[in-house]
C-alpha positions in Angstrom: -22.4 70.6 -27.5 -25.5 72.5 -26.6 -26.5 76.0 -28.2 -27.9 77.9 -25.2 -29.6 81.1 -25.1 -31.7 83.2 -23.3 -34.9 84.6 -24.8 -36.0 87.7 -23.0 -39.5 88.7 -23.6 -40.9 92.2 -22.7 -44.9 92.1 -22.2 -46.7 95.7 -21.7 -50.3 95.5 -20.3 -52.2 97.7 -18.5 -52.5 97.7 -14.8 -55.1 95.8 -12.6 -56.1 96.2 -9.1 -54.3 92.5 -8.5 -50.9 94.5 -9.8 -51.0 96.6 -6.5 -48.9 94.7 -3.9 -46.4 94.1 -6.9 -46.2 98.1 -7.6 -45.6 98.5 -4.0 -42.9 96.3 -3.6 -41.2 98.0 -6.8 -41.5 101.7 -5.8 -40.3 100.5 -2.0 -37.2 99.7 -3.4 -36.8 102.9 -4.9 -38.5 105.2 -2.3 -36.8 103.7 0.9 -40.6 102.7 2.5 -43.9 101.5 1.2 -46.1 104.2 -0.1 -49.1 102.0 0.3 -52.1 105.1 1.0 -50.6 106.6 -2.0 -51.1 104.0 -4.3 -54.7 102.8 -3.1 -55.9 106.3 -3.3 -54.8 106.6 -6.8 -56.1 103.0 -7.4 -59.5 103.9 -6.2 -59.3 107.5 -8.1 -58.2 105.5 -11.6 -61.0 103.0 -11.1 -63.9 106.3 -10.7 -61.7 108.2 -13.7 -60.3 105.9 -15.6 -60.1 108.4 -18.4 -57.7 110.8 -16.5 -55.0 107.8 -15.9 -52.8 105.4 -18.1 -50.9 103.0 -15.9 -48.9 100.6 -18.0 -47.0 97.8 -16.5 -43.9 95.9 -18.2 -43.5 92.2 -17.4 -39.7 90.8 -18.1 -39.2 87.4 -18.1 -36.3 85.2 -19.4 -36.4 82.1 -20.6 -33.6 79.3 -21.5 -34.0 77.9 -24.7 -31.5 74.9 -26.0 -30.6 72.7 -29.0 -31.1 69.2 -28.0 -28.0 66.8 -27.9 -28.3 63.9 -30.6 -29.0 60.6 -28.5 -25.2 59.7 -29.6 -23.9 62.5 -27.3 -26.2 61.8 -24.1 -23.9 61.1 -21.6 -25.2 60.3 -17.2 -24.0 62.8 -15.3 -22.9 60.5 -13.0 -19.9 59.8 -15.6 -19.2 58.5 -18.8 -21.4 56.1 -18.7 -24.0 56.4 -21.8 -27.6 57.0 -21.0 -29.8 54.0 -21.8 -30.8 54.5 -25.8 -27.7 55.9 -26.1 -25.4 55.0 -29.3 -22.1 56.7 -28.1 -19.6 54.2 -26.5 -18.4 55.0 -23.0 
């Protein structure tokens, strides 16, 4: 039997200029409608000041992570059959 688990894995960065069609889609979830004007004037305004701005971005992504199976308890997944290599008997 496999152990299976899911490794989440939270990255913070700072924001880039390429993170602007991404931050749109996000607050147009939240907002109802694209705010795009808003977000390129303060996008050109952090890129003159960037000392009066901290824009922070969190990335989530989840990964699988298994155990392998020992070669004895490869089975096709077609049926019972064993898997070529295989020692388990069908």
């Amino acid at each position: 039997m496999t152990n299976a688990a899911v490794k989440i894995e939270n990255n913070v960065r700072p924001l880039c200029p390429a993170d602007l069609e991404q931050v749109i889609a996000i607050d147009s979830v939240y907002m109802g409608k694209p705010r795009r004007r808003f977000f390129e004037k303060r996008l050109a305004h952090a890129e003159k000041n960037p000392e009066d701005f901290v824009h922070v971005g969190v990335a989530r992504t989840a990964r699988w992570s298994a155990s392998p199976l020992p070669a004895s308890s490869v089975v096709s997944l077609a049926g019972s059959k064993p898997l070529p290599g295989s020692t388990r008997s069908a």
